[in-house]
C-alpha positions in Angstrom: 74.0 -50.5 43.0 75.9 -50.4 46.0 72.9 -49.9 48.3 71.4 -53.1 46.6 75.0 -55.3 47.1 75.4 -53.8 51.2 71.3 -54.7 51.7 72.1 -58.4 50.2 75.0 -58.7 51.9 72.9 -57.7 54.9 70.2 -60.1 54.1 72.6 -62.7 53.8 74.2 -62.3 57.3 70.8 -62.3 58.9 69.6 -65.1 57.6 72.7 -67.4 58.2 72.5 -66.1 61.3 68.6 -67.1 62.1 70.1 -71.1 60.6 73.0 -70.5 63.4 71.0 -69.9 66.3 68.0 -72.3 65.3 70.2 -74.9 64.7 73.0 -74.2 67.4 72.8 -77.5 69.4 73.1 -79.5 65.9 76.4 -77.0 65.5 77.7 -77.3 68.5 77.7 -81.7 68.7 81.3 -83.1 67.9 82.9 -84.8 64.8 86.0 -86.6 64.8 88.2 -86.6 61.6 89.5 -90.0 60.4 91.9 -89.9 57.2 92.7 -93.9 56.5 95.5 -94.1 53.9 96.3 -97.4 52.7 100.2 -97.1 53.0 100.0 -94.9 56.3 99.1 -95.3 59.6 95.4 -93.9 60.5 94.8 -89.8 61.3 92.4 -88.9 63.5 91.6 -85.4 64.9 90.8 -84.3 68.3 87.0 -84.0 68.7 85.6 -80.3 66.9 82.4 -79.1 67.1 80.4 -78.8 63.6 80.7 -74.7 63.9 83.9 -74.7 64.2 84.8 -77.0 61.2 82.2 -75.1 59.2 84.5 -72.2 60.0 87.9 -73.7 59.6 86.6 -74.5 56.0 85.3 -71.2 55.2 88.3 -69.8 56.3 90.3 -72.4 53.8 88.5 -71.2 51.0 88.6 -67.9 51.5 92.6 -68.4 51.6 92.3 -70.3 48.0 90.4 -68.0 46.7 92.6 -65.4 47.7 95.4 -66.6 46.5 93.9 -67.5 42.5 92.8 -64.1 42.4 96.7 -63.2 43.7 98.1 -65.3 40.9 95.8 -63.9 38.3 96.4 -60.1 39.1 100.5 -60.8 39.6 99.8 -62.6 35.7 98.0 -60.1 34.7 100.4 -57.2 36.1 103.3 -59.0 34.2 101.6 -59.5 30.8 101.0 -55.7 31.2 104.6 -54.8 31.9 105.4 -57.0 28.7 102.7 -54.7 26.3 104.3 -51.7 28.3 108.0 -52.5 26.8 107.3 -53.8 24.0 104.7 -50.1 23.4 107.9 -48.7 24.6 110.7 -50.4 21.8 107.9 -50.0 18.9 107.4 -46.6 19.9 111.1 -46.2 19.5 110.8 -48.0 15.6 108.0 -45.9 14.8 110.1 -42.4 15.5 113.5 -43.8 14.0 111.6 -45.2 11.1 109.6 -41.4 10.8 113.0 -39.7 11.3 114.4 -42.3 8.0 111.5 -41.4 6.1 111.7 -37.1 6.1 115.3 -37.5 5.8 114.3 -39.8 2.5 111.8 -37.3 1.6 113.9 -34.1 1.8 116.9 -35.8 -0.3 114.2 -36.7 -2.9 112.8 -32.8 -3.1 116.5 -31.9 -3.2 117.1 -34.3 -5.8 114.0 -33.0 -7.6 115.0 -29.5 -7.6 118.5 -30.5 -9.1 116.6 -32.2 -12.1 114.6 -28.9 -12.4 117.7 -26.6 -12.4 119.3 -28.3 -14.7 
């Protein structure tokens, strides 16, 4: 299986590579950013080539996804922490409980044997 995922991911690099250097002079003309609020004066960006915004986004999502798949391991890290105490004080229950019951037990078969020996 990992054979199959490196040879895909191989794949994958190749071609985006043959739609990069087919298409570079599409890439490489230049956009200009406007962002217009209503309430704000106007933003506008310094000229970027088309790669490198391609790239600059890519790299933004990476980050995102990065950081949900932080949240959800630090989430699930505590929620496991919480099972781990709260394993840990049952645990506890269970032997003081087990403790209560052959102390119970051993008074009854003492109490038992009295009956009989009287």
């Amino acid at each position: 299986m990992r054979y199959i995922k490196v040879f895909l991911l191989i794949l994958l690099f190749f071609l985006v590579m043959m739609l990069f250097v087919q298409n570079q002079p599409s890439f490489s003309d230049s956009v200009v950013l406007k962002f217009d609020p209503m309430f704000m004066p106007e933003f506008t960006s310094m000229p970027l080539p088309r790669y490198a915004l391609l790239l600059i986004c890519f790299a933004l999502g990476a980050v995102v996804v990065l950081a949900m798949l932080l949240w959800d391991r630090l989430s699930l890290s505590s929620r496991l922490a919480a099972s781990r105490r709260r394993e840990h004080s049952l645990r506890k229950q269970l032997e003081k409980m087990t403790a209560e019951k052959e102390k119970l037990e051993a008074a009854m078969k003492a109490a038992e044997q009295a009956a009989k020996a009287e």
